[in-house]
N, C-alpha and C positions, 0 to 999 in steps of 0.2 A: 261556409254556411250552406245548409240544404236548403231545400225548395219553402220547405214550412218556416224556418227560422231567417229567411229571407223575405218572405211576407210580413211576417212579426215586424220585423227592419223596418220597413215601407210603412206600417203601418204606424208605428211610433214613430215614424220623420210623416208623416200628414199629420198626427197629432200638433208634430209641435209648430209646422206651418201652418194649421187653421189657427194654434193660440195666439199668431204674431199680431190676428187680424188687420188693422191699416198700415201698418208697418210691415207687411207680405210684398214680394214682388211674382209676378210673372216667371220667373227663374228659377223658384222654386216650385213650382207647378213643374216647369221644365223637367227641373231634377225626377219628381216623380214618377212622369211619363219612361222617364229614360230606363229608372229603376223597373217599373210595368214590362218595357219592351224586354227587358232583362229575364224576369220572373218567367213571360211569355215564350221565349225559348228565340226573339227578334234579335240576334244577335251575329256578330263576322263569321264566328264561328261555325253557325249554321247556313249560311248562303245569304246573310242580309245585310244590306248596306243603308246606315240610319245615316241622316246627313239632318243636321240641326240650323234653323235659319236660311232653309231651302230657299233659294231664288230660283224660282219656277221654271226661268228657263234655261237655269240650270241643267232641268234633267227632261224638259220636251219641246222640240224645237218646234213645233204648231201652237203652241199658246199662243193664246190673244194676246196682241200686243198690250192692253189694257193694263194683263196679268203679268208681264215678261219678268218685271224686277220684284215682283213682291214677293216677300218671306216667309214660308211655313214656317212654325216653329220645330217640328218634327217630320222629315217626309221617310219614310219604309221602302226599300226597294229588296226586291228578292233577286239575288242572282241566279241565270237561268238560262239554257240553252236558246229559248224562246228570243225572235227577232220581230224589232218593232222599230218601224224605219222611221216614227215621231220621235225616239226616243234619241235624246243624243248620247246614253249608253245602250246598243240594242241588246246587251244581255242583262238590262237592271229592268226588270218587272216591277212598278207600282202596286202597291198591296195597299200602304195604309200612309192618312196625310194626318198630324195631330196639330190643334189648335191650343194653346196653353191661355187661360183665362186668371187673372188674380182676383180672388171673390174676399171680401172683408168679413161675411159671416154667412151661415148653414142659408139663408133666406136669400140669397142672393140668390138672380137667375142669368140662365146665358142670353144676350141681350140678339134683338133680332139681326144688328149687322154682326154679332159673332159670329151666326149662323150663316149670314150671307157672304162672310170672309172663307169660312171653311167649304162651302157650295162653290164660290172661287174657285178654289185648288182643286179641289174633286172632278170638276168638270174640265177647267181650262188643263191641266195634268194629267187628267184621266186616272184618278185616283179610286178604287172601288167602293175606297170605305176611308170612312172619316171621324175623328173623335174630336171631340168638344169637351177638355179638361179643366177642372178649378178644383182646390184644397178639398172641396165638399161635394162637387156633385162631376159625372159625365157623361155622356150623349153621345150617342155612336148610330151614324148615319151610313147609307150603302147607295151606290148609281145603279142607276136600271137601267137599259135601251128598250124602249118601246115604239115601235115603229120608226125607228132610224132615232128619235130625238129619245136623247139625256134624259134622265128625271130622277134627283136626288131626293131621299124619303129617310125619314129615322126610324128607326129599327122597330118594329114594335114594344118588345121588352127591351129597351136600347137605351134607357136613362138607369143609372148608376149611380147610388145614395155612397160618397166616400166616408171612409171607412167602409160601411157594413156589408157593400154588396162587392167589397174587391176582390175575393176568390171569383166570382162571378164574371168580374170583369176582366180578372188575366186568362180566365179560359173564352172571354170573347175574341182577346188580341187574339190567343195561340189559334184558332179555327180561323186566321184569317191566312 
């Protein structure tokens, strides 16, 4: 499949995960994401190492204890000459943490601890950038340092209408 006829793909499988509606799980959000990081060029073959069901300290040994055992659904690392002496791999770079949401219809929204779940990861991980995924919509957030302290913010144009705005959205992964 090329690049266009592989979006078509993605897009007729969100089709038919939004029609499941309450009968939808979480997993297929998953699926999608994976599919995304795919289209997005996030892949082995390019230097990047997707680890699904991330246990946070997993992959940085300064998490808050708070955070140690909890699960990203999706965490991005780019492999990289670059050393990072938090990281318990120092050649796997933190790019991107994805949060997978099951939404039952278009009206649903991401709820404020989805948000404070993926704020988690970003900070306790040091994740630059963050996505907040469901069948219908996504949200893509970034870390800032300003004056030594953290501060995660959503992107300005950073919400993502699924389906319509998915070309949109695999050129926000690949700029990451």
């Amino acid at each position: 499949m090329d690049g266009e006829e592989l979006l078509q793909d993605i897009v007729q499988q969100i089709f038919e995960y939004q029609a499941i509606g309450k009968e939808g799980y979480e997993t297929n959000v998953t699926a999608v994401a994976e599919a995304l990081l795919e289209i997005s060029g996030k892949t082995r073959s390019n230097g990047y190492v997707i680890r699904s069901e991330c246990v946070m300290k997993a992959t940085n040994t300064t998490v808050m204890s708070v955070l140690q055992y909890k699960k990203a659904d999706l965490a991005v690392h780019q492999r990289t000459k670059y050393s990072n002496r938090e990281s318990v791999f120092p050649s796997e770079k933190p790019i991107l943490v994805i949060e997978c949401k099951h939404h039952d219809k278009d009206n649903d929204s991401f709820s404020i601890d989805d948000e404070d779940q993926l704020v988690q990861y970003m900070t306790g991980a040091k994740f630059p950038n963050g996505l907040l995924l469901s069948e219908f919509k996504a949200q893509n957030f970034y870390r800032s340092v300003k004056s030594g302290e953290f501060k995660i913010s959503r992107y300005e144009d950073g919400t993502f209408d699924i389906p319509k705005d998915i070309s949109a959205l695999v050129e926000r992964i690949r700029s990451f």
